[in-house]
C-alpha positions as CSV (number, residue, x, y, z in Angstrom):
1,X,33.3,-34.5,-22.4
2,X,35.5,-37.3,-22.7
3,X,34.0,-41.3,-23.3
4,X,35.2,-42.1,-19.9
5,X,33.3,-39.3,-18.4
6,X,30.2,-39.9,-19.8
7,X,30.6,-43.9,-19.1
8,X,31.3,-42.8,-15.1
9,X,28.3,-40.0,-14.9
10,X,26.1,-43.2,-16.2
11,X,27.5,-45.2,-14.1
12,X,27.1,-43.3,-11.1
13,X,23.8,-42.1,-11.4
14,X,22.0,-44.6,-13.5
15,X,20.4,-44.0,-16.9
16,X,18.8,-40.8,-16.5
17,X,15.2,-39.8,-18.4
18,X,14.6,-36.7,-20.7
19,X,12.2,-34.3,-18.8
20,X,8.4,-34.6,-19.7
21,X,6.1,-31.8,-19.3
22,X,3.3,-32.9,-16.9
23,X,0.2,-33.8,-18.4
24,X,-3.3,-31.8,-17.6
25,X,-4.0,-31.6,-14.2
26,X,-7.6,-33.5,-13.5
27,X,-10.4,-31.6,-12.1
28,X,-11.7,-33.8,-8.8
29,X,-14.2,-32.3,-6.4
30,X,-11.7,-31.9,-4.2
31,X,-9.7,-29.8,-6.4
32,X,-12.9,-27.7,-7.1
33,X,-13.7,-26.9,-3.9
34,X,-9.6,-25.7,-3.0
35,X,-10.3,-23.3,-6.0
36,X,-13.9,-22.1,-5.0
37,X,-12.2,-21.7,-1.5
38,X,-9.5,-19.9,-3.1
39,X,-11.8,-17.6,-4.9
40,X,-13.3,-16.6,-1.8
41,X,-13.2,-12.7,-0.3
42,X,-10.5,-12.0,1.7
43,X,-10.8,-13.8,5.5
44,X,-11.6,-11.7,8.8
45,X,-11.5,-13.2,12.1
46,X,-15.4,-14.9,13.4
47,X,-16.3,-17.3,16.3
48,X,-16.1,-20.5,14.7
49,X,-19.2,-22.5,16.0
50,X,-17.8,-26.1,15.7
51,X,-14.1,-25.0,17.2
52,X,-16.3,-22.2,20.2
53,X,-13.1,-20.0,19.4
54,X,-12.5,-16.8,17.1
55,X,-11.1,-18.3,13.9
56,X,-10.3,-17.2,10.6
57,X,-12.8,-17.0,8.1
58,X,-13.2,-16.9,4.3
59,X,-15.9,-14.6,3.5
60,X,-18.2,-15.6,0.4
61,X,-20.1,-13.0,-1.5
62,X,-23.7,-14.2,-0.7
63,X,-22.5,-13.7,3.0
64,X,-21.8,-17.0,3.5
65,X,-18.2,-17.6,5.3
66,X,-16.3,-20.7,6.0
67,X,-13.8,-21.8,8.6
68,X,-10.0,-21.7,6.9
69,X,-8.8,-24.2,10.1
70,X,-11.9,-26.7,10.5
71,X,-14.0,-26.3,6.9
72,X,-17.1,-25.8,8.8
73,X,-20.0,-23.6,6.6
74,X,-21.9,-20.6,8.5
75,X,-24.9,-19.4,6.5
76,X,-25.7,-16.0,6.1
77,X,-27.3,-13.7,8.6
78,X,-25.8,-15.5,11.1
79,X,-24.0,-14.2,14.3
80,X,-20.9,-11.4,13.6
81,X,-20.0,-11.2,17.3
């Protein structure tokens, strides 16, 4: 690459910055709670009590089973209609 090239590409685009690797990704409850969510069993389809309409649902191992749209909780033994 010619010296007038390289003056022209830094000229045009600015200086540019070497790539970084991103540093460690922080743990916040937020985060946490994406992941349990994520861990979940796989959805099927329940009445969602705070939307009053069939709704996706991830289905927890204790039977528990939250609402993928709205985040609302249903405890176990409730309800399968």
């Amino acid at each position: 690459m010619s010296a007038l090239g390289a003056w022209w590409r830094r000229l045009v685009r600015g200086p540019q910055e070497p790539a970084r690797r991103p540093g460690q990704l922080a743990l916040t409850d937020e985060l946490a709670e994406h992941l349990l969510l994520a861990l979940a069993e796989p959805c099927d389809f329940f009445p969602c009590p705070a939307e009053q309409r069939r709704r996706p649902h991830a289905i927890h191992a204790d039977g528990s089973r939250n609402c993928w749209s709205c985040g609302h909780t249903t405890t176990p033994g409730s309800d399968r209609s």
